[in-house]
C-alpha positions, -999 to +999 in steps of 0.1 A: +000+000+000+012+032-011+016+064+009-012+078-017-036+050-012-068+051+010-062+035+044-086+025+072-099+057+093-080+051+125-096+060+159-091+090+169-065+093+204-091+098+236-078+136+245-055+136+275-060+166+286-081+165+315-083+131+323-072+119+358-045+095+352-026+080+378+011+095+377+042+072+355+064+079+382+044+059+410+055+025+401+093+026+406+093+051+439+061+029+455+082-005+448+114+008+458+129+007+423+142+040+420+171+057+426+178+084+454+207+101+457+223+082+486+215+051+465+239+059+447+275+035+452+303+040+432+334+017+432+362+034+460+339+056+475+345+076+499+318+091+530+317+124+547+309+136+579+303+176+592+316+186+622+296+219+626+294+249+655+272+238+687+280+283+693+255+304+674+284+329+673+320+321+681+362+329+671+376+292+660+407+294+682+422+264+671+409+225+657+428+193+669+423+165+642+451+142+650+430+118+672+403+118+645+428+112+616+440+079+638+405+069+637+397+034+618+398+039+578+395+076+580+411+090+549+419+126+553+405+155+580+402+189+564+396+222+580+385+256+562+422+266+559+434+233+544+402+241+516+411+280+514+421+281+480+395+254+461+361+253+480+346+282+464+321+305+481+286+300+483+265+330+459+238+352+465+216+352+430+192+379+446+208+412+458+180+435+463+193+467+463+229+480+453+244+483+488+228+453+501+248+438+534+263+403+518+286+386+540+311+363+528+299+327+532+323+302+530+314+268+524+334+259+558+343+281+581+379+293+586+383+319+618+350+326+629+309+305+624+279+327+627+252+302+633+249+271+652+251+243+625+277+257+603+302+236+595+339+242+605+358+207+598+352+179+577+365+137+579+369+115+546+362+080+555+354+045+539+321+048+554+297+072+566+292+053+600+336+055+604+332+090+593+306+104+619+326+083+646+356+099+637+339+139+635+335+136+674+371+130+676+374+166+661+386+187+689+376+227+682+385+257+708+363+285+706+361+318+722+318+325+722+309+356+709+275+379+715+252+365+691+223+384+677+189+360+683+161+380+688+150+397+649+139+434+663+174+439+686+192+426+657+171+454+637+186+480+662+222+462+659+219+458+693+244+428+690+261+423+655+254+391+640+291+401+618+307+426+635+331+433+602+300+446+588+289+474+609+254+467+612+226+437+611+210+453+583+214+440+550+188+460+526+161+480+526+136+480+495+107+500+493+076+501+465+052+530+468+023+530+444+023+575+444+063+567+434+056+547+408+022+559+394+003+533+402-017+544+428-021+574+453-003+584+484-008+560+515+003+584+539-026+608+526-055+586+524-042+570+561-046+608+572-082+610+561-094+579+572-081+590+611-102+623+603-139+606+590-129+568+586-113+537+599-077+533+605-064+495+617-030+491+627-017+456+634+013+439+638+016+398+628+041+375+635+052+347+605+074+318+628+103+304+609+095+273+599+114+245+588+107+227+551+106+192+564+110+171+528+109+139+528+145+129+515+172+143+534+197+161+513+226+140+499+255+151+472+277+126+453+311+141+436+328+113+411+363+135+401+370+106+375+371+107+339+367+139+314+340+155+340+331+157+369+297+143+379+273+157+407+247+142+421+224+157+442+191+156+459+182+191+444+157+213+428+178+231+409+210+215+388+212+238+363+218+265+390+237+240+409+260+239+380+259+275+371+272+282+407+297+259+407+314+269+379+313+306+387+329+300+422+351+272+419+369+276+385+358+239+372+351+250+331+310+244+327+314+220+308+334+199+322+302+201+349+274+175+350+251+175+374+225+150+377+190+153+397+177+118+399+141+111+419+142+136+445+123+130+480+101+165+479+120+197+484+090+229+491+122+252+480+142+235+508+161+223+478+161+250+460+194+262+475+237+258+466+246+241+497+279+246+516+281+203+518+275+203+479+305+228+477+325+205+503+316+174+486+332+187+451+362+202+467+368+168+486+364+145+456+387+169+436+412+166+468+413+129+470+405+123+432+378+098+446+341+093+443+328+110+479+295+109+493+276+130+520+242+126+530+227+145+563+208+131+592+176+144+597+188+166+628+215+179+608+186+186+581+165+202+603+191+225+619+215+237+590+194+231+558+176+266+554+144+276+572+118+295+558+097+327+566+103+347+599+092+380+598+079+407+617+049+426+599+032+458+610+005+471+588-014+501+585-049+499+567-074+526+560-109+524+547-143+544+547-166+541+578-185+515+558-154+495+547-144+503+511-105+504+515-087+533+507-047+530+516-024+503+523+012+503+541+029+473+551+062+476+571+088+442+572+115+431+593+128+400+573+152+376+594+177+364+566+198+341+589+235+342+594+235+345+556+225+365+527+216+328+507+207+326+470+170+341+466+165+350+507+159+387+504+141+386+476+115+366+493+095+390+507+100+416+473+080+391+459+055+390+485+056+431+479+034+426+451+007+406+467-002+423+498-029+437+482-043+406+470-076+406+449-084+445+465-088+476+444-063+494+466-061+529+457-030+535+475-001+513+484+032+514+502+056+487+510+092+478+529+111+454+541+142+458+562+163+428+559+184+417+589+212+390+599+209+370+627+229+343+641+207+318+629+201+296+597+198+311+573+162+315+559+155+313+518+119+299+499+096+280+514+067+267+497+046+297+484+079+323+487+067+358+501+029+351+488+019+331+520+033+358+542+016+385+522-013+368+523-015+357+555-017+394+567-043+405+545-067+381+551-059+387+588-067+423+582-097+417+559-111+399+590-100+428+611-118+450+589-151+430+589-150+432+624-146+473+630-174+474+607-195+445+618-203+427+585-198+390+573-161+387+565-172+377+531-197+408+529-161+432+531-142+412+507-171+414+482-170+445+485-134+453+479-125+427+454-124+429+415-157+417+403-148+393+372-156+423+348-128+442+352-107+414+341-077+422+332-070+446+359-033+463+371-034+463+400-015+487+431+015+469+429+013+472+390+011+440+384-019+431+354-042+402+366-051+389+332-084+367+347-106+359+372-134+351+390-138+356+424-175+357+427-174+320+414-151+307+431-166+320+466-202+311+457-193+272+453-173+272+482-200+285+501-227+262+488-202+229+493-194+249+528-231+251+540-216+287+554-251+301+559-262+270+578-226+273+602-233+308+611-264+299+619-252+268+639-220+296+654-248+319+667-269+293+683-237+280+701-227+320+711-263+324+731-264+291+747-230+300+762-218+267+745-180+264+764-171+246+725-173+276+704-176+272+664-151+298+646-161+302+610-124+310+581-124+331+555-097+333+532-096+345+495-061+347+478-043+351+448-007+346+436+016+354+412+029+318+397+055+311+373+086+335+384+094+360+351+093+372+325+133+376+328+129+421+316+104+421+349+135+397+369+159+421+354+144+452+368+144+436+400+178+428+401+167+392+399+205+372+389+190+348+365+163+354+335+123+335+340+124+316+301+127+277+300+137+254+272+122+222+261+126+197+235+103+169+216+119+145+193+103+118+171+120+084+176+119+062+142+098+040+158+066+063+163+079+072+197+085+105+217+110+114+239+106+149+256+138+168+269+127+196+294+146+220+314+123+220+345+134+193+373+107+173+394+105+167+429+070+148+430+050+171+411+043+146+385+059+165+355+063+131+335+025+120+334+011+156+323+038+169+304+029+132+287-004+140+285+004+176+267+024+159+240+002+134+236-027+154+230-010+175+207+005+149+184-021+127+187+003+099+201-004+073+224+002+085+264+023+053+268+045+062+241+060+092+256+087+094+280+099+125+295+135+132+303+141+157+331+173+166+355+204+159+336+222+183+327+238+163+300+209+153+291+190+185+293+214+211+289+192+243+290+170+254+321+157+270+349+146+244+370+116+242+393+103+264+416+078+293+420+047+272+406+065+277+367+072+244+358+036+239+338+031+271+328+063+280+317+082+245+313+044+233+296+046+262+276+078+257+259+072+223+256+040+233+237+068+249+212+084+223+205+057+206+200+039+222+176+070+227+160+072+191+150+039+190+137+047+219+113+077+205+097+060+165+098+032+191+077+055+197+047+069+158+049+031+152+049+024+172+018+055+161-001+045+124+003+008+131+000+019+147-034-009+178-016-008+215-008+005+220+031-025+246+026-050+215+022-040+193+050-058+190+083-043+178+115-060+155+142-059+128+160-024+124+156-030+117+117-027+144+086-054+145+060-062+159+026-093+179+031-120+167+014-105+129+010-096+098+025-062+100+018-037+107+050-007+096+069+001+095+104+028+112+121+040+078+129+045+071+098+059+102+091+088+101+116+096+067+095+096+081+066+121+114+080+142+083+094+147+065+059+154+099+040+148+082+010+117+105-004+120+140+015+113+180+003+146+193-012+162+207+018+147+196+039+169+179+070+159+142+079+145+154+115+117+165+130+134+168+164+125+206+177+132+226+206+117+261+216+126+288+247+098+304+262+101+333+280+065+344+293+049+381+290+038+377+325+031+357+359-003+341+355-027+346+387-045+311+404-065+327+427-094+306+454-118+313+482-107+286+513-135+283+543-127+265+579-144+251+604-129+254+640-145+241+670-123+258+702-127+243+739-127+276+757-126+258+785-089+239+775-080+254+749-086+226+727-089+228+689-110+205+663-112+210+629-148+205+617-148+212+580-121+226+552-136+236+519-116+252+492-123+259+460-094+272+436-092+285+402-058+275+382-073+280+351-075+248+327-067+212+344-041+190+330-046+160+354-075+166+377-062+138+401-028+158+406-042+185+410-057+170+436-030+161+454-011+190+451-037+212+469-044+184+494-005+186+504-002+226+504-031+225+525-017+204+550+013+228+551-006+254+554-026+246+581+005+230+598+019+264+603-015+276+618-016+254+642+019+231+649+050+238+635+075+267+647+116+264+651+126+280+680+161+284+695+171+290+731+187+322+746+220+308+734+213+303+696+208+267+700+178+253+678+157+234+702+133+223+679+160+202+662+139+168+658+109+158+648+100+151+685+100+189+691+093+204+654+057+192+652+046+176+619+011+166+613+004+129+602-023+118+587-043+112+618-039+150+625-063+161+593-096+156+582-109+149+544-107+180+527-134+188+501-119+203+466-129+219+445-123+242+413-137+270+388-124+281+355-113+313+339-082+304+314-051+321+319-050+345+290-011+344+285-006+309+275-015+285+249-030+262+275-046+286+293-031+268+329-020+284+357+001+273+390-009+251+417+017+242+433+016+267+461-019+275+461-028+252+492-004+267+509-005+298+504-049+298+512-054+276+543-027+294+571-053+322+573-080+302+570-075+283+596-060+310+619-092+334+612-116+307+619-096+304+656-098+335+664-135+340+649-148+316+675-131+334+704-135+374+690-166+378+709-143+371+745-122+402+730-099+382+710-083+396+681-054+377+675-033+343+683+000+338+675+008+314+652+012+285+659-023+287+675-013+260+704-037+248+728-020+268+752-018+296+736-056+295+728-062+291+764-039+318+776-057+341+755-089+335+767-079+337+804-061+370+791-095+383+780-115+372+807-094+388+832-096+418+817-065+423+804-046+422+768-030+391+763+010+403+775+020+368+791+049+373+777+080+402+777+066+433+757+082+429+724+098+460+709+076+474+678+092+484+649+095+510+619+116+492+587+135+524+580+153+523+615+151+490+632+131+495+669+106+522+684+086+516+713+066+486+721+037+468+716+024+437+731+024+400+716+008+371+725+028+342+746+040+311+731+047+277+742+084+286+749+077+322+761+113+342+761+125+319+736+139+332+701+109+320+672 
């Protein structure tokens, strides 16, 4: 049968897109047979062990390692002197303003270690059980030093965190909407409100929290051969490799760095880690394969935290609550260390303070300050949990001064779905939306106007279990670029991504793409994308991801982009391949490229019966034997997307919270959310991501918070003390979605990654304190404890604010301390959180 003849109408593909399909990936990490990083063996290996600080802030006097070098198969004991010349320095990507405060942070400490954790030896052994053995042998003399703990002294340089510096402060950025036409003057519209309106100023406290993945970090160096290979446990080995090159003097490409199956990460491994730095330098040393993987303390103590800030904002409104100004004042805690994208975090939660909210003045900044503690970078949701977070709070805050619904003052304030695309404040353009929508089905599969009902009955029966009701409508800005916007910012890298699609002889695809996965599922719906589009059977793709050598070009994953900007170039390349398999198509068909159709996977002449698959076609490209003059025998393509904008998932998010006001108990009763991400790839992943950003979410409402001691010692340092909710700890969440397409992609998708996340911490937090306002509760520090539920209530019913602990100082960005203002106790009241 000829290429010209009629053939039998194939079946057309069932479309992908949409369809809940359990993920590829499943099968090898639910059996076992995959590959994590400390899986890895090579032959001659080596292990590594840390010896790190127990001083928050300390002068290395001196380091004895003769006992440990006697130790049993220990190969070598290095110290930050003996690595001086080849370990490199760790880089900041992110400086946010030209004389930003970036100390110098060596991958192992030579004369002095600013944080408790930080490693200031290293032992090469031939096993990592010898090696930790060995690494108490380490004898280290320090001379302790003032450390800077507390986030508002260390604002007021009180102590110096790095005294070479001068000061604890590292930048100061500021965005005012007046400034930059956006908006009006927040200083002016605050003046008028205090004259015939409402003014609410309140102050918010984000913990630092640790992102708890899964897979402890782990780094494998093999020096041998033409390169050197990395792998690592890592989000980000494009960067990783970037990085390395810059700081170490190793040529790019003589650089590979693999990401195989990676245990979850939440932008815990999106990070250059001093131990990656030391494992390089230490293969290159010995000329031997090395290995490092942490233990979970040493995870929990020295791999970065997240969040930690001090917010004070300043809202104004009419007397019957449409807002008028906004101005939000940070103190960011970056850590010991200025690490790669830390004090950008909260710039990008600068532009979403004002939320779905018409805003007609604006003012935002963040003071960022060094402490002597881990350093903090991205956490799950980056900035936009924080900003969100407050303005939900505050929304709440507002309802109350008023005395409306919650809902009843967002409506009011929000963009109704005309107005679509709207800039907003921040000048950011919100291409689409729906708000309305979204909160009407969350309130019908909420039953809200049967639990207010059910909350009032409760609130006149002097019920001692009081039912709090939580609002909490968001959105976000997913998908970090376009790399102009990045550039203006400062931003070190650009926002595009780079994918590939080739056509395999045998009818198969194999897609190369520059985004990395950590459990996100990129291989089943970046399947089902190329699928769909080449009409190809989901089975017959297989998607290539985190190789370097394999993927050469890319950004990585992080910041909700990898669908809709790693989808989108993918997309690219896609429909690339169809066009030139088009003019194969025509040549053979002996048609006009102007007559043929494509679908179904299968070109046709219109008006005829005469077609060819793109099966067939890749064959035929294969063979060469009858191709266009010209043309080359491939259909291979790649593309580079760089997007116009940061698409905008936005949700409503309603909880349930029963309270004890008697113990201080809390019971969850009901979590509904109901999120718009524009269209759905895989429903059932969808799914799951929301399901595990709520849990997050709502774990930093109620359970976790790192503390440290008066000394700089992390007390929450295992999972005994650094509370992480089980399943047992939840309920069944009900989820749900609405639809307005993104308008600045082909698939009209947007993020959802963060979403869950980002929603449910003021859900949940807003419901608390909605069950206990009418005692004369406004706020609960979060984590909302038992105790710290019950202390406020027995605050309130005596009469008194709730000061059980020390007065904290308040703040003012621009200069660090002024005055006080109370907080609300904690658990471990006088601790540093």
């Amino acid at each position: 049968m000829t290429a010209t003849e009629a053939r039998p109408e194939a079946t057309a593909p069932e479309r992908e897109i949409g369809k809940d399909r359990r993920r590829k990936e499943d099968q090898r990490l639910i059996t076992g047979r995959t590959r994590w990083t400390d899986n890895i063996q090579l032959p001659g290996m080596l292990h590594l062990a840390m010896v790190r600080s127990p001083f928050a802030h300390a002068r290395i006097t001196s380091i004895d390692t003769a006992e440990a070098k006697q130790s049993p198969n220990v190969v070598d004991v290095v110290t930050g002197h003996d690595l001086a010349d080849t370990q490199g320095v760790l880089i900041n990507a992110w400086p946010i303003t030209p004389d930003q405060k970036t100390p110098t942070h060596l991958p192992v400490a030579i004369d002095r270690v600013a944080f408790a954790g930080e490693v200031v030896a290293v032992v090469v052994a031939r096993s990592a059980a010898e090696a930790r053995d060995a690494a108490e042998l380490v004898d280290v003399e320090y001379d302790d030093l003032p450390a800077a703990l507390d986030l508002k002294e260390a604002a007021a340089d009180t102590v110096l965190a790095h005294p070479d510096l001068g000061t604890n402060k590292s930048a100061y950025w500021v965005f005012d909407s007046a400034e930059a036409g956006t908006g009006g003057d927040v200083e002016q519209a605050i003046a008028q409100a205090r004259g015939d309106g409402i003014v609410l100023e309140r102050e918010y406290r984000q913990q630092r929290l640790i992102p708890a993945f899964m897979e402890p970090r782990s780094t494998v160096v093999d020096p041998t051969g033409e390169q050197l290979t990395v792998w690592s446990s890592t989000q980000i080995p494009h960067i990783l490799r970037f990085a390395l090159a810059a700081t170490t003097g190793i040529p790019e490409s003589k650089l590979r760095v693999i990401a195989p199956d990676v245990g979850g990460g939440f932008g815990g491994k999106l990070q250059t880690t001093p131990e990656e730095w030391i494992t390089v330098a230490l293969a290159r040393r010995t000329g031997k394969p090395v290995k490092y993987t942490e233990t979970r303390s040493e995870s929990l103590m020295a791999g970065h935290h997240g969040r930690d800030q001090w917010q004070k904002l300043t809202l104004s409104a009419t007397k019957d609550g449409a807002v008028t100004g906004l101005k939000v004042e940070l103190l960011a805690d970056l850590g010991a260390y200025v690490s790669l994208v830390g004090g950008g975090v909260p710039v990008l939660g600068a532009f979403m303070f004002n939320a779905i909210y018409k805003f007609p003045a604006y003012h935002f900044a963040v003071q960022t300050v060094l402490t002597n503690k881990t350093w903090t970078d991205a956490y799950r949701g980056a900035g936009r949990p924080e900003a969100t977070f407050a303005i939900e709070r505050l929304m709440d805050e507002l309802a109350a001064e008023v005395g409306v619904d919650p809902l009843e003052i967002r409506e009011k304030n929000w963009i109704t779905h005309e107005e679509f695309p709207f800039t907003s404040v921040a000048g950011l353009e919100y291409d689409s939306g729906n708000y309305e929508l979204a909160t009407a089905r969350a309130k019908e599969l909420f039953g809200y106007d049967e639990l207010r009902a059910e909350q009032r009955r409760r609130r006149e029966s002097g019920d001692p279990v009081q039912l709090g009701i939580g609002v909490s409508t968001f959105t976000e800005m997913c998908g970090l670029a376009p790399s102009r916007v990045l550039g203006q910012l400062d931003y070190g890298a650009g926002g595009w991504e780079h994918a590939s699609v080739r056509m395999l002889a045998t009818g198969k695809v194999e897609v190369v793409t520059g985004v990395s996965a950590h459990g996100q599922g990129h291989e089943t719906a970046f399947s089902q994308i190329v699928a769909d589009r080449l009409g190809v059977p989901f089975e017959d793709v297989e998607v290539l991801h985190g190789d370097t050598q394999v993927s050469a070009k890319g950004l990585d994953t992080y910041g909700s982009r990898s669908l809709v900007v790693g989808g989108e170039a993918l997309v690219k390349a896609t429909d690339k391949v169809v066009e030139k398999a088009k003019t194969v198509a025509a040549h053979l068909l002996e048609a006009s490229a102007d007559d043929l159709e494509f679908s179904g996977g299968r070109f046709s002449v219109r008006g005829t019966d005469q077609g060819l698959a793109i099966q067939e076609i890749a064959g035929a490209v294969f063979a060469a034997h009858d191709l266009p003059d010209g043309m080359e025998p491939s259909l291979d393509s790649d593309a580079t997307y760089d997007p116009v904008n940061f698409n905008y998932p936005h949700g409503t998010h309603l909880c349930a919270m029963e309270v004890d006001t008697e113990t201080g108990e809390l019971t969850m009763r009901k979590y509904v959310c109901v999120d718009d991400i524009g269209n759905v790839i895989n429903p059932l992943i969808v799914s799951g991501q929301v399901h595990g950003g709520l849990v997050q979410g709502i774990a930093q409402a109620l359970w976790e918070e790192a503390v440290y001691d008066d000394s700089g010692t992390l007390v929450s340092g295992s999972f005994v003390d650094y509370l992480l909710p089980t399943a047992a700890d939840t309920i069944s969440f009900e989820v749900d979605h609405t639809t307005t397409p993104s308008l600045t992609n082909t698939l009209g998708t947007k993020g959802v990654g963060e979403a869950g996340t980002i929603a449910s911490t003021p859900a949940v937090v807003n419901a608390v304190v909605d069950a206990v306002r009418h005692l004369g509760i406004h706020d609960i520090r979060m984590p909302c404890t038992p105790e710290r539920v019950w202390r406020a209530i027995q605050d309130a019913g005596s009469g008194t604010e709730p000061t059980t602990g020390a007065a904290a100082p308040h703040f003012d960005a621009a200069t660090g301390m002024e005055g006080t203002v109370d907080r609300t106790a904690g658990a471990q009241d006088g601790a540093h959180q």
